[in-house]
BAGU-819678 format. One record per residue (C-alpha): residue in one letter; x, y, z. Coordinates in steps of 0.25 Angstrom, whole numbers, plus 5000, padded with zeros to 4 digits. Layout:
<nodes>
AXYZ/...
</nodes>
This chain:
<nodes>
X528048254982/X527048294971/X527048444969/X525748544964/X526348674957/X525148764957/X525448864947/X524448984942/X524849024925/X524549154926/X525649204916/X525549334906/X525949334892/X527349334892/X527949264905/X528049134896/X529549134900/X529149144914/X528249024914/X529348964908/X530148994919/X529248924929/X528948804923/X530448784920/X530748804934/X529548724941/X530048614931/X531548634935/X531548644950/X530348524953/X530848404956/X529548344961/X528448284953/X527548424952/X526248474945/X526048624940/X524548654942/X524348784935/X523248864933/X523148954918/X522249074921/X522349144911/X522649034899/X523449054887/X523948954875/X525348964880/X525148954893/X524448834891/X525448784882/X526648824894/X526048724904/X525648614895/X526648544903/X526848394909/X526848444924/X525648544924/X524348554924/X523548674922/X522048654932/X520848704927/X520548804938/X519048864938/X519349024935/X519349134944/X518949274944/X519849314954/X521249384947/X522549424954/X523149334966/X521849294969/X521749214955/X523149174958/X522949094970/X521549044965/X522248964956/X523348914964/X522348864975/X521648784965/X523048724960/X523648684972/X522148614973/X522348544961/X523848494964/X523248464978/X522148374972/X523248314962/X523948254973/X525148364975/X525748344988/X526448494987/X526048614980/X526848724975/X526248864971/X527048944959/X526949064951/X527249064937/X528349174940/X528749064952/X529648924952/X530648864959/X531948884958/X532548764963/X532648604963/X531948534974/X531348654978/X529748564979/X530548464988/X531348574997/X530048645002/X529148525002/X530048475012/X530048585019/X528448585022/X527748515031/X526248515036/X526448635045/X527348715036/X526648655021/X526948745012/X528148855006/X527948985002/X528749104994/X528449235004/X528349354995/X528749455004/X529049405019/X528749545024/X527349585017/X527149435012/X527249345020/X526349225015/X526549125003/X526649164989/X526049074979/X527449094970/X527948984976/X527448894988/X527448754990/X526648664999/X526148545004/X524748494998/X524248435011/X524348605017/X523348635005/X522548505009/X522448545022/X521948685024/X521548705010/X522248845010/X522048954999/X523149044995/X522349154994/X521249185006/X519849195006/X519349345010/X518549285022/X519849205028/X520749345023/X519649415034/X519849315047/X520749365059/X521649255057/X522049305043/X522249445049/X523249385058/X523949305049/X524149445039/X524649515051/X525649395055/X526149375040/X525849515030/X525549465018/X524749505005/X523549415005/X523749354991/X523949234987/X524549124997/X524049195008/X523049085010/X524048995013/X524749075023/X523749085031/X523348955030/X524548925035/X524649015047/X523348995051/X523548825051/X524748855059/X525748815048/X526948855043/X527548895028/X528748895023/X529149035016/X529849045005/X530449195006/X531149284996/X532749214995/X533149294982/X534749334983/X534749414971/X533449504967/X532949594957/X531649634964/X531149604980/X529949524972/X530149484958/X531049374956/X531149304969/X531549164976/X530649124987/X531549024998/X532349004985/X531548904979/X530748964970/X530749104959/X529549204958/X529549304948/X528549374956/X527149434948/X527149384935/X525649364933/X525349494941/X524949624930/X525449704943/X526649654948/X526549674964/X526949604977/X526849644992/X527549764994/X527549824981/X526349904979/X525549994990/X525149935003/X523649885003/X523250005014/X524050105005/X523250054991/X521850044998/X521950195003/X522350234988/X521150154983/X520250224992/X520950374989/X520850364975/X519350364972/X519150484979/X520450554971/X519850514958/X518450564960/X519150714966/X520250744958/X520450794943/X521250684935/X522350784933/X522450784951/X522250634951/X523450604941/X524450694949/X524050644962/X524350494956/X525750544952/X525950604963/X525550494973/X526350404964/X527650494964/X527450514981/X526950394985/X527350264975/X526750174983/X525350214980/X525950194964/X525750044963/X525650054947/X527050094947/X527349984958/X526849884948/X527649954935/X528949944943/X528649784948/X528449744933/X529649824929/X530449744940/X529749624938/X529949604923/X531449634925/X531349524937/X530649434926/X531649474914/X532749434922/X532349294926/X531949244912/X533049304905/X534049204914/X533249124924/X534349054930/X535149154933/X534049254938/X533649134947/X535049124952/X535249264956/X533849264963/X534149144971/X535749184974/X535749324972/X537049294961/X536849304946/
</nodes>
């Protein structure tokens, strides 16, 4: 088994400890000859200096314009590629706020897999989101070989029938991993998901154990800390967008600022500014937690016992 780690460094200014972290563990719990392909969008001298290590590689990946989940998965397709074409025979996506959290854990799912169920997946949500998240899968190459998936989905296949049916079967958000799902479903093959297995919690998203073999911090690259669920439904913020124009161009600023406060004090899901104040207050407690003693906050995550 030769194993491809795609991994896209996106990290802010201050989340050393946190890469840290992930390398330690990838490190730790990876008994198998591996390779970390990385991708350093936004370069820095200390990151540079942080992966100047024997078992990765960052690629020379041609730049995009695209920003958000969409850059995201850009990289990452072009990554598992790369580790493809280096003769990897599986291929793992991470996070840099993702790793394992077990020994043996590469072996356990490989073997698992098969060509008609080639790949594993963390599911975010198994009620809203039901798809694989690049925070933690783990596939054989031959499936990418084969149908040449992307994890992201181009407009025109997002607009077929077929992908219509596949949403109503499996709600979802169509970020990134998407492209593998319906891959998948449409090749009339099966994955194996990796659902939520925390015993002990701080937060329904931050700080979670998928199929308990692998960590997600949840959002650490994000400005905006969201996840499915957490802000307005798409119908309810696309009605807002449309509103709001009009309001402006009608009312005095002194009406339009007490119509914000009010909507916000009666209807809080229309307030997703406050929604993301209140995830990064809970995120950063969720972070502070696990790199003042990662050990134990692991333990209590995967047992639910200090």
């Amino acid at each position: 088994m030769k194993l491809g780690i795609a991994v896209v460094y996106l990290v802010p200014e201050g989340n050393e400890p946190l890469l840290d972290l992930h390398l330690d563990r990838v490190v730790r719990h990876t008994g198998v000859p591996f390779t970390i392909y990385g991708a350093v969008n936004r370069p820095t001298a200390w990151l540079a200096r942080k992966l100047s290590l024997p078992f990765a590689r960052i690629c020379e990946v041609e730049p995009t314009d695209r920003r958000g989940p969409a850059e995201h998965a850009y990289y990452l397709d072009r990554l598992l590629l790369e580790a493809v074409r280096d003769g990897a025979t599986h291929l793992s996506t991470l996070h840099v706020d993702s790793f394992p959290v077990r020994d043996g854990w590469a072996e356990a799912l490989a073997g698992q897999l098969a060509p008609t169920t080639p790949f594993a997946a963390a599911v975010r949500n198994e009620t809203v989101d039901f798809k694989p998240f690049t925070a933690a899968i783990l596939a054989r190459a031959d499936f990418l070989e084969s149908y040449r998936p992307t994890l992201l989905l181009a407009p025109e296949e997002a607009a077929t029938r077929a992908y219509r049916r596949y949403r109503r079967t499996f709600p979802h958000h169509p970020d990134s991993g998407v492209g593998w799902g319906f891959t998948a479903w449409r090749e009339g093959l099966g994955w194996l998901p990796l659902t939520r297995s925390n015993r002990g919690q701080d937060h329904a998203h931050f700080g979670t154990i998928h199929g308990d073999i692998f960590f997600h911090l949840g959002a650490a690259s994000w400005t905006r800390k969201d996840f499915p669920g957490s802000v307005a439904p798409t119908a309810v913020l696309r009605w807002r967008a449309r509103l709001a124009p009009a309001l402006r161009r009608l009312l005095p600023a002194w009406a339009k600022e007490g119509l914000k406060d009010g909507i916000s004090r009666r209807l809080p899901l229309l307030d997703n500014e406050r929604t993301y104040r209140a995830n990064e207050e809970e995120f950063l407690s969720v972070k502070a937690r696990l790199l003042a003693d990662p050990e134990g906050y692991l333990r209590f995550l995967r047992s639910g016992s200090a």
